[in-house]
Rosetta silent file (secondary structure, phi, psi, omega in degrees, C-alpha in Angstrom):
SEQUENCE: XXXXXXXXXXXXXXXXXXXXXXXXXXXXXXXXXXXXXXXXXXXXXXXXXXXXXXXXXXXXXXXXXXXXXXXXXXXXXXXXXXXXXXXXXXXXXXXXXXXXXXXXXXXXXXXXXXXXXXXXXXXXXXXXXXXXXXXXXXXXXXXXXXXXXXXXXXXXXXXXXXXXXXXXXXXXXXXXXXX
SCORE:     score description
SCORE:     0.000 S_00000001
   1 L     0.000  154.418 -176.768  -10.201   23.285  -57.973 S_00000001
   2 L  -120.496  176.135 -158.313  -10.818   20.191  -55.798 S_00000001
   3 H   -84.353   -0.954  137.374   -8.958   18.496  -53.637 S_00000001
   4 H   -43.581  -84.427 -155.273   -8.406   15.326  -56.352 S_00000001
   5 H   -36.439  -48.347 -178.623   -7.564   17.797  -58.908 S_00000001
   6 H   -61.199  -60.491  163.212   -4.979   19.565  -56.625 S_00000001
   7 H   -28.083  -84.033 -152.023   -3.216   15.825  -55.947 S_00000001
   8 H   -56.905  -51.557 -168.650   -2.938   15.194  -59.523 S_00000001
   9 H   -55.845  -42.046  177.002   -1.526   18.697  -60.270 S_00000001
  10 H   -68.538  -26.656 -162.716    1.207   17.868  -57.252 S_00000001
  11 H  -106.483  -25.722  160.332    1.597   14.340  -58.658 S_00000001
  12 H   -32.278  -72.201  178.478    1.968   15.000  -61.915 S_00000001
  13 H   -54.768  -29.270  173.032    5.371   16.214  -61.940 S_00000001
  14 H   -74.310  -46.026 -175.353    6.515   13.068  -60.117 S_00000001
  15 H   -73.045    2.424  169.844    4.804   10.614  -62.030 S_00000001
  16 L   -75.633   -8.181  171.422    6.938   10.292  -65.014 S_00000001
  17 L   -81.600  -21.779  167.250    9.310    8.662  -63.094 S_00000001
  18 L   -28.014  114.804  174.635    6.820    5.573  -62.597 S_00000001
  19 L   -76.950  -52.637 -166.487    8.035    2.413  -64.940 S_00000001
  20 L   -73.431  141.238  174.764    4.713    0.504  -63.551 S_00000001
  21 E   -65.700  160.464  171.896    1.029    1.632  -65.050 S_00000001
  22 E  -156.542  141.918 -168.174   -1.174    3.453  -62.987 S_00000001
  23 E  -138.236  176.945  165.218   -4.319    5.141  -62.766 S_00000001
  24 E  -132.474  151.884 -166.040   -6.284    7.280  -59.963 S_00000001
  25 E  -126.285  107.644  146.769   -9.418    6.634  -59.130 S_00000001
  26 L    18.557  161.085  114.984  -12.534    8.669  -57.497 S_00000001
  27 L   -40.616  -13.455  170.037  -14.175    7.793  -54.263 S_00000001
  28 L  -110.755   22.140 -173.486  -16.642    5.488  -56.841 S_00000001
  29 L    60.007    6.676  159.992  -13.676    3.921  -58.520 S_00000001
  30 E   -71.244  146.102 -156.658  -13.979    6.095  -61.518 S_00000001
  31 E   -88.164  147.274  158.382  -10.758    6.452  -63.143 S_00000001
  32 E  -157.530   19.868  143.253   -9.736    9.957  -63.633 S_00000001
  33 E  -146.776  158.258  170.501   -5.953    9.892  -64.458 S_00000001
  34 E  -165.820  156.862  175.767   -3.211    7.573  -65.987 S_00000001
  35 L   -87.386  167.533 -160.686   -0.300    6.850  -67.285 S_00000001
  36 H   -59.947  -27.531  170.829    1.138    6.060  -70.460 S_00000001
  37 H   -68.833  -37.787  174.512    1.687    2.272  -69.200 S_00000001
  38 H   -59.824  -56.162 -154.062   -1.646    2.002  -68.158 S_00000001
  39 H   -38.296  -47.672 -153.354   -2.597    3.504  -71.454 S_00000001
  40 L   -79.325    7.138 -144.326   -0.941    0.323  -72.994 S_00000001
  41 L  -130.893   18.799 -146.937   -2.300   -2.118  -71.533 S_00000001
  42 L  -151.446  132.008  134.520   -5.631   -1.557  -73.808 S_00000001
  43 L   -22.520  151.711  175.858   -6.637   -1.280  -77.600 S_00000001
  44 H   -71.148  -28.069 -152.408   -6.551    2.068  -78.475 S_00000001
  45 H   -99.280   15.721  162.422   -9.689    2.263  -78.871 S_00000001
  46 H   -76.235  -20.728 -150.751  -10.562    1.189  -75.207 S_00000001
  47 H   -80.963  -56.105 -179.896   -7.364    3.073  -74.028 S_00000001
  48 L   -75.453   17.355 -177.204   -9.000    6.101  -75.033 S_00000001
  49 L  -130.687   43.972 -166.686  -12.094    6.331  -73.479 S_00000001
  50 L   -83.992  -37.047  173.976  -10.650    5.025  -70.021 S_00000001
  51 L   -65.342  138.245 -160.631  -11.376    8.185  -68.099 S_00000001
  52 L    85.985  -24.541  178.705  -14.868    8.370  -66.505 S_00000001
  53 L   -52.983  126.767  151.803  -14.610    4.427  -66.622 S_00000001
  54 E   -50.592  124.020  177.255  -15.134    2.466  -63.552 S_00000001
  55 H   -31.361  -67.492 -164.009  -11.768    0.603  -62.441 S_00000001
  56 H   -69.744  -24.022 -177.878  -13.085   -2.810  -62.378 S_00000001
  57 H   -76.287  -19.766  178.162  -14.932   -2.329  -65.913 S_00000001
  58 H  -104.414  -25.123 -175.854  -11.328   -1.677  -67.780 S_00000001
  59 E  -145.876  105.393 -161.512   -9.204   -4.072  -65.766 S_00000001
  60 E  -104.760  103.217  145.138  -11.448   -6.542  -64.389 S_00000001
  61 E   -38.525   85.955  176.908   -9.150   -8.130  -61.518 S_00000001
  62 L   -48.310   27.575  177.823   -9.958  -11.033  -59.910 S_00000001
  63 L  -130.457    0.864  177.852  -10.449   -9.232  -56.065 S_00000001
  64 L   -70.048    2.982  157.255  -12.706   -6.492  -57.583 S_00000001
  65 L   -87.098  -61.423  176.117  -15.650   -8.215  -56.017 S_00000001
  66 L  -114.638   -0.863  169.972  -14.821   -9.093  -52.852 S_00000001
  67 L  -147.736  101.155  177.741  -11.397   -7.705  -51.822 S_00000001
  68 L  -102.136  132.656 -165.128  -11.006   -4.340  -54.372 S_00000001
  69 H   -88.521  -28.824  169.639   -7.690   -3.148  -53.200 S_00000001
  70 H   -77.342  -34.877 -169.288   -8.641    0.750  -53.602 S_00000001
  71 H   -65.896  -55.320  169.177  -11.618   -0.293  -51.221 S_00000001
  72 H   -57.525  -15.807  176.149   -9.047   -1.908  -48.676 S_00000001
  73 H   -72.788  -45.778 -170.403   -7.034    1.338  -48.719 S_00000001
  74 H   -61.694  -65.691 -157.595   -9.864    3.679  -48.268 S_00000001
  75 H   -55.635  -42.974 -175.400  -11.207    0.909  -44.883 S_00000001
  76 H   -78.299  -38.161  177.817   -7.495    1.030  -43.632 S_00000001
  77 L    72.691   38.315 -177.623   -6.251    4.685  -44.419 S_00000001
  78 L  -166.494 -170.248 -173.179   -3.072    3.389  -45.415 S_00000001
  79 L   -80.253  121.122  172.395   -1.136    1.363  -48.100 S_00000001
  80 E  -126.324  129.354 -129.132   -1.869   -1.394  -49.601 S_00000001
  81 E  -122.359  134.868  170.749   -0.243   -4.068  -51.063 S_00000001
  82 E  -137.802  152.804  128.476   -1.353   -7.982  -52.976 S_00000001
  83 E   -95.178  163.697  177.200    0.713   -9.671  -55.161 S_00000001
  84 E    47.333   41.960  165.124    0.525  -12.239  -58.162 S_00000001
  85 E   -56.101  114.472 -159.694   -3.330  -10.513  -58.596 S_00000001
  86 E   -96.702  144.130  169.116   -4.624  -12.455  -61.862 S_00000001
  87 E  -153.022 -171.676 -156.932   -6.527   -9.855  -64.053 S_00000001
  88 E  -153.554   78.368  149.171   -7.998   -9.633  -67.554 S_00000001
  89 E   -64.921  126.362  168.314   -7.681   -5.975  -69.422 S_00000001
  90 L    -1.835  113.957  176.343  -10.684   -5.020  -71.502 S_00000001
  91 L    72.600    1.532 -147.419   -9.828   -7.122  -74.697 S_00000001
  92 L  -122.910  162.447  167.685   -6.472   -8.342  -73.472 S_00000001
  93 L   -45.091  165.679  148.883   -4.300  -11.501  -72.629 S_00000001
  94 E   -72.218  157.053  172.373   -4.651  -12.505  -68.824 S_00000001
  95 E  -153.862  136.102  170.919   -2.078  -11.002  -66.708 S_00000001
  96 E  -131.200  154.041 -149.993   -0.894  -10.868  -63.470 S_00000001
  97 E  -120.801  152.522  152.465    0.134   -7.678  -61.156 S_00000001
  98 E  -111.237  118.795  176.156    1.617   -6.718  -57.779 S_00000001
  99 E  -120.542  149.375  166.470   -0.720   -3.735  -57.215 S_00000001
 100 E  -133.981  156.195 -162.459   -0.335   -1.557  -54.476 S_00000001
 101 E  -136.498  100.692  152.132   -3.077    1.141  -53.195 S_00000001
 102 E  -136.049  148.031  172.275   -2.704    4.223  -51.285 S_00000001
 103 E   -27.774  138.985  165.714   -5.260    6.586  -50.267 S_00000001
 104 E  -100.431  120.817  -86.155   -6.141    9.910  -51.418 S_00000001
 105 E   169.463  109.515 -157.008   -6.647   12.489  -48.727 S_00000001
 106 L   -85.900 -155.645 -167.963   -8.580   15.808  -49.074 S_00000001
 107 L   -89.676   -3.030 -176.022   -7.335   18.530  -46.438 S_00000001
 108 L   -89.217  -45.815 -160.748  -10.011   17.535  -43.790 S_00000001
 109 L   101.763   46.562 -167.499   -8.463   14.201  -44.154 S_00000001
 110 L  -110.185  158.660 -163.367  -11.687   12.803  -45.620 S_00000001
 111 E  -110.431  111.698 -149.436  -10.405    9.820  -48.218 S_00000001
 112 E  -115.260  -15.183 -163.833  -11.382   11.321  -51.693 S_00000001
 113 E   177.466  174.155  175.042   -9.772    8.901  -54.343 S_00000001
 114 E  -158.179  138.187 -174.213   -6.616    6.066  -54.730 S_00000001
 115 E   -97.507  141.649 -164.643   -3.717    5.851  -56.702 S_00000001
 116 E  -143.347  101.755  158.779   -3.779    2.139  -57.567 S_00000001
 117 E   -77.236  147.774 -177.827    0.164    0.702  -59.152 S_00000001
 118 E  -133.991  109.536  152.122   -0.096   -2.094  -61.134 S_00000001
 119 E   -76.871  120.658  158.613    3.330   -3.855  -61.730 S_00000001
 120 E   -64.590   84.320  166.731    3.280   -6.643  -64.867 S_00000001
 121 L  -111.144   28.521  167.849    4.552   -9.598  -63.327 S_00000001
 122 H   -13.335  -85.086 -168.830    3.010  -12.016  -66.161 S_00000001
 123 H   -75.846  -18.168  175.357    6.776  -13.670  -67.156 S_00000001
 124 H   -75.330  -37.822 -173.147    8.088  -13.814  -64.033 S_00000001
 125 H   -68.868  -41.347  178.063    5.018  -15.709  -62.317 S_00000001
 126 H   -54.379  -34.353  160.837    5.268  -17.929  -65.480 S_00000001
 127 H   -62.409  -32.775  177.331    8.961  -18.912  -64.948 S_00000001
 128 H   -44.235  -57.053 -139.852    7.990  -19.486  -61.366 S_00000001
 129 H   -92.218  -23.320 -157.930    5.006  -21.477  -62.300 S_00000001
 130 H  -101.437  -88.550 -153.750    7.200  -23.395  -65.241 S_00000001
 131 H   -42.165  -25.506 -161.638   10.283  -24.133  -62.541 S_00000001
 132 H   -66.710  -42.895 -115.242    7.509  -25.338  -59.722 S_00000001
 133 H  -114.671  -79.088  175.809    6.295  -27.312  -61.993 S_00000001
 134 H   -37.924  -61.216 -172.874   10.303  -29.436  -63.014 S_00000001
 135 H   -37.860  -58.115  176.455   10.862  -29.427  -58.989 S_00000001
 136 H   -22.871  -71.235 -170.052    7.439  -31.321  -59.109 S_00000001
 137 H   -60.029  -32.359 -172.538    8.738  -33.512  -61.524 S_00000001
 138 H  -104.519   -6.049  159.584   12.134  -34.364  -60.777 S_00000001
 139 H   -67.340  -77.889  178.804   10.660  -34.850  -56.637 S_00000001
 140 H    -8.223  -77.665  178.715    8.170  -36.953  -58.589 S_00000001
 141 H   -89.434    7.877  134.983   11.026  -39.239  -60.567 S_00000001
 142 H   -81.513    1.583  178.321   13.351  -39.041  -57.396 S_00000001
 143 H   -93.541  -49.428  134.006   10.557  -40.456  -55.176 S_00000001
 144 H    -4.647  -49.503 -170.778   10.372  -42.881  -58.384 S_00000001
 145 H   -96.029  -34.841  179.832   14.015  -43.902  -58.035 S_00000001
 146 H   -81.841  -64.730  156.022   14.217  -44.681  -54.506 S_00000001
 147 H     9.849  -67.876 -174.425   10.937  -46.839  -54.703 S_00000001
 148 H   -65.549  -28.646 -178.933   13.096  -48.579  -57.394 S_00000001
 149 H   -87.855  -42.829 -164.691   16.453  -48.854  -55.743 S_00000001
 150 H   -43.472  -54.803  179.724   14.538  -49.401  -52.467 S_00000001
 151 H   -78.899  -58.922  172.889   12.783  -52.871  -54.446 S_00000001
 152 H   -27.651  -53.496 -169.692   15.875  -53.591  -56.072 S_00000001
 153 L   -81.406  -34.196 -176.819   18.059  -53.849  -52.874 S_00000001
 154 H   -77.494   -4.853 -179.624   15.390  -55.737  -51.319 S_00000001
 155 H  -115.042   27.309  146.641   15.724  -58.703  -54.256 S_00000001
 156 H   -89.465  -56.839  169.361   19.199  -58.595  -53.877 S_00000001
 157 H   -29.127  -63.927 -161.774   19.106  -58.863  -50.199 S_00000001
 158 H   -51.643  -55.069 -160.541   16.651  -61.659  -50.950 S_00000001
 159 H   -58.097  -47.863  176.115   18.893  -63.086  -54.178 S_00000001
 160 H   -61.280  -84.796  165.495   22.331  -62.892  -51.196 S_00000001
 161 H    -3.119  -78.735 -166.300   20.134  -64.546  -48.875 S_00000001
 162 H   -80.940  -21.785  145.400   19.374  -67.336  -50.810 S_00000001
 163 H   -39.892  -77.499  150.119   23.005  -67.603  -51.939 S_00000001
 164 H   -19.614  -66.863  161.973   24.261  -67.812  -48.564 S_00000001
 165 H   -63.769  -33.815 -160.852   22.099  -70.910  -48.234 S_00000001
 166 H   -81.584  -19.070  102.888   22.542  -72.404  -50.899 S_00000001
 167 H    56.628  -84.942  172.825   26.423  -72.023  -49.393 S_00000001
 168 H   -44.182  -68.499 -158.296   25.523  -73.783  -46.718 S_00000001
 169 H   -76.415  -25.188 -177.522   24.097  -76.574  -47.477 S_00000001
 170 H   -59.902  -38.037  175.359   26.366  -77.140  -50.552 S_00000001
 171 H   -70.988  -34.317  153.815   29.174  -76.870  -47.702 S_00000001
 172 H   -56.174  -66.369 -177.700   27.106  -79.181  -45.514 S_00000001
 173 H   -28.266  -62.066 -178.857   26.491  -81.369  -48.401 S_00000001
 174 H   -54.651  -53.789  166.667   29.961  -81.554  -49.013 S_00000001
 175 H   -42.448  -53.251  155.975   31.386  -82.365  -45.323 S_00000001
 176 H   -19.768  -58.887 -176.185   28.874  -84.672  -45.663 S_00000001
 177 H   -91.683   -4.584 -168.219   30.431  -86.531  -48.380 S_00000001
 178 H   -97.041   -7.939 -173.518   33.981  -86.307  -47.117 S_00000001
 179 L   -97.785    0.000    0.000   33.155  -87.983  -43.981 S_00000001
């Protein structure tokens, strides 16, 4: 047995508690367990031929070029975490994940494989993305209103002004005629 296989046999028993999909991956990013969430996240008939698969070929991520998050685990030797990760599963809506990464570790300590969580935070980024988006808008038409009260007050100011003179001179005018 190798020292993957023995992880998974220890991890097994634990991983049904997991809400969020997950898969483990090789040292080449081949997948070579997962869970029923991952499973789901696929047609069946991609879902079932996901083992042997390269990571980035079933859930092609948008950091799986240039910052692959199993890759940063391995380079660090420790955990690792991105959020709001935009990805694409094989056949699937867009989605976006909080993935986390941590190493797999034979008995030498040599880094043999990574357990890579993928939390679904899709509707949540969208309400985010949806509320950002009103704040915009109502900053927008309150920047909008003071502009407008802002102009307003100044052709009152103006409109008082010219009141005032005309005031004046009506009151001059008047002394004027009384004298």
């Amino acid at each position: 047995m190798g020292a993957l296989d023995a992880f998974l046999e220890r991890f097994r028993p634990v991983s049904d508690i997991l809400l969020d999909s997950y898969f483990v991956c090789d040292g080449e990013r081949n997948i070579v367990d997962y869970n029923r969430a991952f499973f789901s996240l696929f047609p069946r008939t991609v879902a079932r031929t996901l083992k042997g698969k390269k990571c980035y070929e079933v859930l092609a991520l948008n950091i799986c070029k240039d910052r692959c998050i199993a890759e940063q685990c391995w380079q660090e030797k420790r955990q690792v975490r991105l959020d709001e990760i935009e990805g694409q599963p094989s056949e699937g809506d867009k989605l976006r994940f909080n993935l986390s990464a941590m190493p797999i570790f034979d008995d030498a300590g040599n880094v043999i494989g990574a357990l890579e969580l993928q939390r679904d935070v899709t509707d949540e980024a969208s309400v985010q993305e949806k509320y950002q988006e009103m704040l915009d808008n109502e900053a927008r038409e309150r920047e909008r209103l003071v502009t407008q009260i802002r102009s307003r007050t100044k052709e009152l100011l103006e409109a008082n002004q010219l009141v005032l003179t005309l005031q004046r001179e009506l009151l001059a005018y008047k002394k004027g005629i009384n004298v």
